[in-house]
C-alpha positions as CSV (number, residue, x, y, z in Angstrom):
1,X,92.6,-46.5,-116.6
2,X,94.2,-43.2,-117.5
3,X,93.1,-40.7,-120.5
4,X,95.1,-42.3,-123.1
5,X,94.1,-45.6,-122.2
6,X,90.3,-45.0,-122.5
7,X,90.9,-42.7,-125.7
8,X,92.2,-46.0,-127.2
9,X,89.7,-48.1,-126.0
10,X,87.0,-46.2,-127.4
11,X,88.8,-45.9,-130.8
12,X,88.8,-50.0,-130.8
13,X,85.5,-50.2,-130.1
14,X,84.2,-48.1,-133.3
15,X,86.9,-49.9,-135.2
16,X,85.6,-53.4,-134.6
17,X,81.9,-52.4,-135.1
18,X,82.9,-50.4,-138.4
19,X,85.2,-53.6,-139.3
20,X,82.2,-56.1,-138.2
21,X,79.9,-54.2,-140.9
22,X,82.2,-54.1,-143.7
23,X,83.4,-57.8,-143.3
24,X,79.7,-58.7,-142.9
25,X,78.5,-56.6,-146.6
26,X,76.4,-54.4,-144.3
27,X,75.5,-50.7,-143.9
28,X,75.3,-49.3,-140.7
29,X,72.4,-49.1,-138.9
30,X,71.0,-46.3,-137.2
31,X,71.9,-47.6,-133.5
32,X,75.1,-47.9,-135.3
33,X,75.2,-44.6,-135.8
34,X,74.5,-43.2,-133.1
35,X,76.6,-45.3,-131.5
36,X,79.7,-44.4,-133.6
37,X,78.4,-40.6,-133.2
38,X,78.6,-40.7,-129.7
39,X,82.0,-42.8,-129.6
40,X,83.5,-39.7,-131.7
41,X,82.1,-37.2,-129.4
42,X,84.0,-38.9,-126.1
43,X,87.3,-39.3,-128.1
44,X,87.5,-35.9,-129.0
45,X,86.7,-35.0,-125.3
46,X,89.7,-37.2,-124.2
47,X,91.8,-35.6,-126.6
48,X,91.0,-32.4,-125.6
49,X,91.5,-33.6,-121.9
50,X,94.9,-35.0,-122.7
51,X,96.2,-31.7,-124.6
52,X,95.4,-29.7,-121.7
53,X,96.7,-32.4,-119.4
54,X,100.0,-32.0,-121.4
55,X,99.8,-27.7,-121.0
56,X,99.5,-28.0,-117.1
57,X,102.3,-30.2,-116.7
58,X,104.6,-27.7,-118.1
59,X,102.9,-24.6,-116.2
60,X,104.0,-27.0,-112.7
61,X,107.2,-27.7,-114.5
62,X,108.4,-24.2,-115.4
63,X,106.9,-22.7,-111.9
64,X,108.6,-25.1,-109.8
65,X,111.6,-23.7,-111.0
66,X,110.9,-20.2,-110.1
67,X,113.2,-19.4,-106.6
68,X,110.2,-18.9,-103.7
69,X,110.5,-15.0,-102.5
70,X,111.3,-14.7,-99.3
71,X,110.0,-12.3,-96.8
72,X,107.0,-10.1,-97.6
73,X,106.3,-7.1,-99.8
74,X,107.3,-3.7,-97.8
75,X,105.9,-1.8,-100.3
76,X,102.5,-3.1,-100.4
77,X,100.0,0.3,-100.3
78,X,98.0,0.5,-97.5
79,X,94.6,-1.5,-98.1
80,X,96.0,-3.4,-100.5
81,X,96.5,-7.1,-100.6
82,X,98.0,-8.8,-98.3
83,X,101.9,-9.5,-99.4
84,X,101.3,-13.5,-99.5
85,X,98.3,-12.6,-101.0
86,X,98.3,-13.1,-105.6
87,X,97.9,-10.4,-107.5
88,X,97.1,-11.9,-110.7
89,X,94.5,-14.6,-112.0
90,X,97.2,-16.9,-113.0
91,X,99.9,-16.6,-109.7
92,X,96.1,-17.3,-107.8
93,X,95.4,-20.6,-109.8
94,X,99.1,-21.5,-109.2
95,X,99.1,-21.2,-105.5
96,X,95.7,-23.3,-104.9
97,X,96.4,-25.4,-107.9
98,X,100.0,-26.8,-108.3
99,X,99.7,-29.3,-105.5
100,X,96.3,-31.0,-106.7
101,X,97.6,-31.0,-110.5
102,X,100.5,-33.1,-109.4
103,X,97.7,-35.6,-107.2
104,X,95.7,-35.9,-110.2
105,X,98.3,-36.2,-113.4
106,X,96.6,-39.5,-115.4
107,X,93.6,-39.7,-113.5
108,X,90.5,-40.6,-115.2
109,X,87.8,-38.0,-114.6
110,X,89.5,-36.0,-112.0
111,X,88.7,-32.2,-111.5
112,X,90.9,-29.6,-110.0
113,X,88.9,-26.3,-108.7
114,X,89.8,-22.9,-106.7
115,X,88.0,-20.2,-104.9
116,X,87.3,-17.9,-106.6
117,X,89.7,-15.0,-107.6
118,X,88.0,-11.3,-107.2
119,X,90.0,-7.4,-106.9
120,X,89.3,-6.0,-104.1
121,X,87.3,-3.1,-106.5
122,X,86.1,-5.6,-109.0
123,X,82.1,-5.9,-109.7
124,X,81.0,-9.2,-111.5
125,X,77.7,-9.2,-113.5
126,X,76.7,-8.7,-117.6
127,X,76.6,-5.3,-117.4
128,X,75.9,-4.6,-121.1
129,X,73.2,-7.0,-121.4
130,X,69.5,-6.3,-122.2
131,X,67.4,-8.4,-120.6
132,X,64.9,-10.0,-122.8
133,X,68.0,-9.7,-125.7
134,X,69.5,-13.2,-126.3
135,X,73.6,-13.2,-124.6
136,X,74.2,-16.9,-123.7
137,X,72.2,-19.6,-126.0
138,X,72.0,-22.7,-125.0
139,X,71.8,-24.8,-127.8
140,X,68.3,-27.9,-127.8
141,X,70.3,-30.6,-129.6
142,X,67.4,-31.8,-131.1
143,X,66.5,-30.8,-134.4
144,X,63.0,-29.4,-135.9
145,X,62.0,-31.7,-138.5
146,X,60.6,-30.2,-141.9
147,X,57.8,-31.8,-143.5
148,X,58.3,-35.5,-144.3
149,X,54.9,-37.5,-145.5
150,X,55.1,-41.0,-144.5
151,X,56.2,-43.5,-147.1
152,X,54.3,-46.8,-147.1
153,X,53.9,-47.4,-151.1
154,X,56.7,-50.1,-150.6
155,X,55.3,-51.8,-148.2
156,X,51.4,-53.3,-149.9
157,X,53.9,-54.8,-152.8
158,X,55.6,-58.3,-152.4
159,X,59.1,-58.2,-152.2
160,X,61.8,-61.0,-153.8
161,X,65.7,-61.1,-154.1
162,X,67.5,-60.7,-157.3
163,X,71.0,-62.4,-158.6
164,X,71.2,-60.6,-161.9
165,X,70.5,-57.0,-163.0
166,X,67.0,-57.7,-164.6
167,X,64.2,-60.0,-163.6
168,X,62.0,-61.7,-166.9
169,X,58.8,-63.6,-166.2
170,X,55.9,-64.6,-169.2
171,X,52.3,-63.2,-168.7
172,X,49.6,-65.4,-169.8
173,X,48.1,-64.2,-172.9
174,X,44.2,-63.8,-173.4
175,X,42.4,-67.1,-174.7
176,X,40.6,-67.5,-178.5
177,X,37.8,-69.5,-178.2
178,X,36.3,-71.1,-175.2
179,X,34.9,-74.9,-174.6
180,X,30.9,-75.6,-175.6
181,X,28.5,-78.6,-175.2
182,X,28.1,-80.9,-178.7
183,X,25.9,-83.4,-179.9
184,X,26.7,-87.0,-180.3
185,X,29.2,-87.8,-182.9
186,X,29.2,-83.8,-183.5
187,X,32.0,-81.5,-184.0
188,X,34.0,-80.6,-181.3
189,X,35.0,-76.6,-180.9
190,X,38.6,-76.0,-181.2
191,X,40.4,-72.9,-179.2
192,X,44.0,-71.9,-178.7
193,X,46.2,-70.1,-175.8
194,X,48.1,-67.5,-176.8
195,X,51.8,-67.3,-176.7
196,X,52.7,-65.6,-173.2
197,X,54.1,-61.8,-173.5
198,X,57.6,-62.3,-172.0
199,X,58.5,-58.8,-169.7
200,X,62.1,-57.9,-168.7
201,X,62.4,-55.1,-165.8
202,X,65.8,-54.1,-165.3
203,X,67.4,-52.8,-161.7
204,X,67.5,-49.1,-161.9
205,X,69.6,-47.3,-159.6
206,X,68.0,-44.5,-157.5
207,X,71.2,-42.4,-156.0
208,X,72.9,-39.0,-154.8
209,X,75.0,-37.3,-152.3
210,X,76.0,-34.6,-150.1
211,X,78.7,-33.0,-148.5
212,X,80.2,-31.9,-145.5
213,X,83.1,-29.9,-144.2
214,X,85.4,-31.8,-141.6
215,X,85.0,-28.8,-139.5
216,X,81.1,-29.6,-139.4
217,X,81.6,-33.4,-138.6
218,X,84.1,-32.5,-135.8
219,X,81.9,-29.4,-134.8
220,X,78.8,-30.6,-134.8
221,X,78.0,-34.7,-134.8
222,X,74.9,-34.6,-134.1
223,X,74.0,-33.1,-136.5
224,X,75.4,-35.6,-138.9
225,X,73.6,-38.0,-137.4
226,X,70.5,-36.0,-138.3
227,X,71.7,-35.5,-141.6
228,X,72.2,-39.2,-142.0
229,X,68.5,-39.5,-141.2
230,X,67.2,-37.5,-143.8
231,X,69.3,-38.3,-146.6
232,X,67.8,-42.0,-146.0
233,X,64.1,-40.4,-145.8
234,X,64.7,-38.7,-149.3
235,X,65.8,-41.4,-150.9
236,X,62.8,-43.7,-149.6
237,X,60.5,-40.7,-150.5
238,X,61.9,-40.4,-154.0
239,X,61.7,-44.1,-154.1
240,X,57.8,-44.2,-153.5
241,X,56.8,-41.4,-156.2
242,X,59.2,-43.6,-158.4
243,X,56.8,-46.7,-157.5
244,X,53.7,-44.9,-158.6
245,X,54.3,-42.6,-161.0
246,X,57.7,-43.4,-162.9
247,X,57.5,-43.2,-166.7
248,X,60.3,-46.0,-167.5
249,X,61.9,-43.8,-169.8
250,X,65.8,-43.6,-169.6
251,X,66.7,-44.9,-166.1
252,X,63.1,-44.3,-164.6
253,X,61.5,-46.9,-162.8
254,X,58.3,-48.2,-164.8
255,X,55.9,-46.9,-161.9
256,X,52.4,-48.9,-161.2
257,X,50.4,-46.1,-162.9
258,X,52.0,-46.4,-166.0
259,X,51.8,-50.1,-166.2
260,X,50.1,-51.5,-169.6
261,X,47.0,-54.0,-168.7
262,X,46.3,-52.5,-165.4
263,X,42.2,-51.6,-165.5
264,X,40.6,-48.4,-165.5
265,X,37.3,-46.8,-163.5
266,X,35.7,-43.1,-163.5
267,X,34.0,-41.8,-161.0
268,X,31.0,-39.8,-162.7
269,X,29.8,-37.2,-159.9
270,X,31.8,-36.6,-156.3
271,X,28.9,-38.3,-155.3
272,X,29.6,-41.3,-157.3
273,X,33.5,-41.2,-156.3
274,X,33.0,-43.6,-153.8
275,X,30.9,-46.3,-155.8
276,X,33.7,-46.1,-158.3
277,X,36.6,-47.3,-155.8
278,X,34.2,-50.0,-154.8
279,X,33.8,-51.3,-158.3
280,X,37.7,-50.4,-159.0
281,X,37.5,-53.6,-155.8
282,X,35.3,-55.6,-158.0
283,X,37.1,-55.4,-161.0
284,X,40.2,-56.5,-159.0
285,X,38.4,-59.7,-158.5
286,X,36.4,-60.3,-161.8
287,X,39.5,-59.0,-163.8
288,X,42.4,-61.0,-161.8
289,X,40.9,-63.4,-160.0
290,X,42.5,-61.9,-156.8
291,X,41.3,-60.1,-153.8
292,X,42.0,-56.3,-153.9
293,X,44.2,-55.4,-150.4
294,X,44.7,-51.8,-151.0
295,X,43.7,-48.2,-152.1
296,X,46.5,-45.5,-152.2
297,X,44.9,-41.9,-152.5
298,X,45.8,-38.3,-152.1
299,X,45.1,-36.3,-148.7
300,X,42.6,-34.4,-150.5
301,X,40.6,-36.6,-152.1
302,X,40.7,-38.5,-148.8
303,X,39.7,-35.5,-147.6
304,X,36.8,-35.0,-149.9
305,X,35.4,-39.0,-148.7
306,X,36.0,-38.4,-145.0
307,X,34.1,-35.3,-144.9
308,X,31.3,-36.3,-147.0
309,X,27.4,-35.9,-145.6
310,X,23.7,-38.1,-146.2
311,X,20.6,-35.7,-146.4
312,X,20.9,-35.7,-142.6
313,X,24.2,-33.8,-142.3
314,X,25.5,-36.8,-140.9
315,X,29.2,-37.5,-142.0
316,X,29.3,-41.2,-143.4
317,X,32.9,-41.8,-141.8
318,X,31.5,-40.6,-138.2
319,X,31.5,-37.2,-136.8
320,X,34.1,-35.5,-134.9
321,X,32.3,-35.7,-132.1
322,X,31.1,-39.1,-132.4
323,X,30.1,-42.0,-135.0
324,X,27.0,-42.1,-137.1
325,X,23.8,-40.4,-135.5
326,X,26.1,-40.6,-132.5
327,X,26.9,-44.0,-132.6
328,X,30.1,-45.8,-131.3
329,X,33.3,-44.0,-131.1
330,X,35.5,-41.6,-133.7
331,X,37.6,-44.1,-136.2
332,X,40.7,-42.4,-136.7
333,X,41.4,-42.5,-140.5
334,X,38.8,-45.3,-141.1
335,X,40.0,-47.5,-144.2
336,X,38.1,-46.9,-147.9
337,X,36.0,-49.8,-147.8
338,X,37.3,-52.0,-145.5
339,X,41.0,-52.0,-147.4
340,X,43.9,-50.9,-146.0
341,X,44.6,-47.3,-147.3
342,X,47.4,-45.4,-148.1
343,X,47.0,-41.4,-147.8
344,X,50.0,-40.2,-149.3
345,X,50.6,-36.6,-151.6
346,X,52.7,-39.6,-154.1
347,X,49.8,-39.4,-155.9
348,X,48.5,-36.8,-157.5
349,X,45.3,-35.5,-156.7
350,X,41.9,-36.7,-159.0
351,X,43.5,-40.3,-159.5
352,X,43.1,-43.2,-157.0
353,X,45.0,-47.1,-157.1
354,X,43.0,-50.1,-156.3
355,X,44.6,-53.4,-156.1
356,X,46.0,-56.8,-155.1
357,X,49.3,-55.3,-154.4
358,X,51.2,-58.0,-153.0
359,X,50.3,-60.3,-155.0
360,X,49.8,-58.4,-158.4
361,X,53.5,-56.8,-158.1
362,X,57.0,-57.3,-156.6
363,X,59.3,-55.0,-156.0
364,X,63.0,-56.6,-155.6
365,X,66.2,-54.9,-153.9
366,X,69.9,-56.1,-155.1
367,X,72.5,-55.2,-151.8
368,X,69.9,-53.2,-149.9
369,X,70.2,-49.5,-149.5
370,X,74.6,-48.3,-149.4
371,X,75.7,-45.2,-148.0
372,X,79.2,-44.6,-148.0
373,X,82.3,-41.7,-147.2
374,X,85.1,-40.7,-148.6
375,X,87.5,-37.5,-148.7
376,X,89.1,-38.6,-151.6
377,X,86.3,-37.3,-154.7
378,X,87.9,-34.8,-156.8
379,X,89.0,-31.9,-154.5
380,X,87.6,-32.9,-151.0
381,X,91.3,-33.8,-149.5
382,X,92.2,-30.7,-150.0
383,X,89.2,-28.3,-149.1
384,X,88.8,-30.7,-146.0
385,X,85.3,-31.8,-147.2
386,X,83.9,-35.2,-146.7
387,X,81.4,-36.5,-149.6
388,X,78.5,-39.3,-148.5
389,X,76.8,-41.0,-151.1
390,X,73.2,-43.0,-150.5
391,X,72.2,-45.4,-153.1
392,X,70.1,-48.3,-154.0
393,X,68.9,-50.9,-157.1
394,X,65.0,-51.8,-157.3
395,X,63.0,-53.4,-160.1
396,X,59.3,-53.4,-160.3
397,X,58.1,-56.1,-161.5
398,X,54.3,-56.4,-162.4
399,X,52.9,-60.2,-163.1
400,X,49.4,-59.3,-162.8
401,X,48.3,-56.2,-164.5
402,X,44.9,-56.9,-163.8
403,X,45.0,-57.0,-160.6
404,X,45.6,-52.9,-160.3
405,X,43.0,-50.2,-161.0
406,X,43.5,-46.6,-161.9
407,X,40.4,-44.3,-160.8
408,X,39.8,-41.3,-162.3
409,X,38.3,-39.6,-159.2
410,X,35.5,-36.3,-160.4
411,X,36.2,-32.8,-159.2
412,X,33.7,-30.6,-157.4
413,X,32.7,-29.7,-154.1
């Protein structure tokens, strides 16, 4: 198979896997990406091969043409070279080169090399550099990450699909009255429900974009792919602090802080900060009914438990050395009480969540996350910029109120 042939074979092959996505509703995934990142970097390189396929020809062409010169150079100065011999870098390539440029023409692959051409008074070496001074970089492909704090809010709720642009469910409403024992032939009590409170949360749509020069996308792909990767991440992360802390106003998400209904706890002393996310746990079940399956808390005030102390100096969590008094091994991140905990700078500092996430909330996706391209937005065909938009539509829906608690955590040392 010649240049040409693999060029276009390539080109089919991320032209069916972008057509497979498209016709399927999808976004690409990342082994997509990477795959059509890499497909983009080998067609360029055949095209690159083939343009200076095309230049060689004609340099064979036009110096097959030339008459040879026959006889040898009389006036050749003494120690100089040889009269067969070439004087210039381009007559040397020709004369080793011409025959196995001809052998090769369409090849796949093939190389063409020749000794190397040196004047008789010529010295090779980087004379002008300094050593320890950077001259020739070679580039590490792979890219230093800045800070990214792991998103996992998503993940304790339930999730559910959505066919509409809202989702409305009824919450029970408290009862009036309550059953009690009678006498024969007595008056019986008489209590009522109340009518449930019907809640409507609406998709909201959670988006931006970026973009790039064509220059940089031809230039530089993997970085592309890199950028892919962290437009995602930022959209997640914004996504999470919309979860928790969103105030529902305009097109905010109504986060799970902000929720009306959910219960309340204080811890009095950092002392008693612990024993108040235990009875945040209890109030989970006396409140709800349901059995609490998460705490999310800042680094700091996780901080603040892991390193805390009895009389003894020993740390309650284990040492870093070794458990309690020596005991057992070192847990690594050992959960608040027994429930998976989320550590995560989405909260603010001083305030805690307890709760029966997954079964207290939902949070529902319509068409999953989008990121698209185009060159077409407002000027980019003509500044040869390329725009890439990442989007997606959640509601937070929250059935059972209850079945969250917000802890005031106390300050101190």
């Amino acid at each position: 198979m010649n240049l040409k042939k693999e060029r276009e074979a390539l080109i089919k092959k991320a032209s069916e896997l972008i057509d497979a996505r498209r016709a399927a509703d999808e976004t690409l995934t990342d082994d997509d990406r990477a795959a059509l990142a890499d497909y983009k970097e080998k067609i360029d390189s055949y095209g690159k091969q083939i343009e200076q396929a095309s230049e060689d020809e004609a340099l064979i062409a036009a110096i097959s043409k030339c008459a040879p010169t026959a006889g040898g150079d009389d006036d050749a100065p003494a120690g100089g070279p040889a009269a067969d011999e070439p004087k210039s870098l381009g007559a040397h390539f020709v004369k080793h080169a011409a025959e196995r440029l001809t052998q090769v023409k369409g090849m796949s692959g093939a190389s063409v090399s020749v000794p190397e051409f040196k004047a008789a008074t010529d010295t090779h070496g980087l004379t002008s550099w300094t050593a320890g001074v950077p001259y020739l970089t070679d580039w590490d492909r792979t890219v230093v990450q800045g800070y990214r704090p792991e998103v996992t809010v998503a993940s304790l709720l339930g999730s559910g699909s959505i066919s509409g642009n809202a989702i409305s469910y009824l919450v029970e409403a408290a009862r009036a009255g309550n059953f009690e024992t009678v006498a024969e032939a007595g008056a019986k009590p008489q209590f009522s429900y109340g009518n449930p409170t019907t809640v409507t949360d609406a998709l909201k749509k959670i988006a931006g974009f970026i973009k790039l020069t064509d220059e940089f996308l031809e230039d530089a792909p993997f970085l592309k792919s890199e950028i892919d990767g962290r437009l995602l991440y930022d959209l997640a992360w914004y996504e999470e602090q919309q979860l928790l802390n969103g105030n529902g106003s305009g097109q905010n998400v109504l986060g799970l802080l902000n929720r009306s209904g959910i219960q309340t706890e204080t811890g009095a002393s950092v002392a008693d900060n612990p024993d108040a996310i235990f009875r945040a746990i209890t109030k989970v079940s006396t409140g709800s009914g349901l059995r609490a399956d998460g705490v999310v808390i800042n680094p700091t005030d996780y901080q603040s438990l892991r390193l805390a102390k009895d009389g003894n100096a020993q740390y309650y969590g284990g040492g870093f050395f070794a458990g309690q008094y020596g005991q057992g091994g070192i847990p690594e991140n050992p959960p608040l009480w027994g429930l998976r905990t989320v550590v995560t700078p989405a909260i603010a500092a001083g305030t805690a969540l307890v709760g029966a996430f997954s079964q207290s909330a939902t949070l529902y996706r319509k068409g999953g996350i989008r990121v698209e391209a185009t060159n077409s937005n407002a000027t980019d065909f003509t500044s040869n910029l390329v725009t890439i938009r990442a989007e997606e539509r959640v509601a937070l829906a929250v059935r059972r109120p209850l079945g969250l608690v917000k802890v005031t955590l106390a300050a101190g040392v």
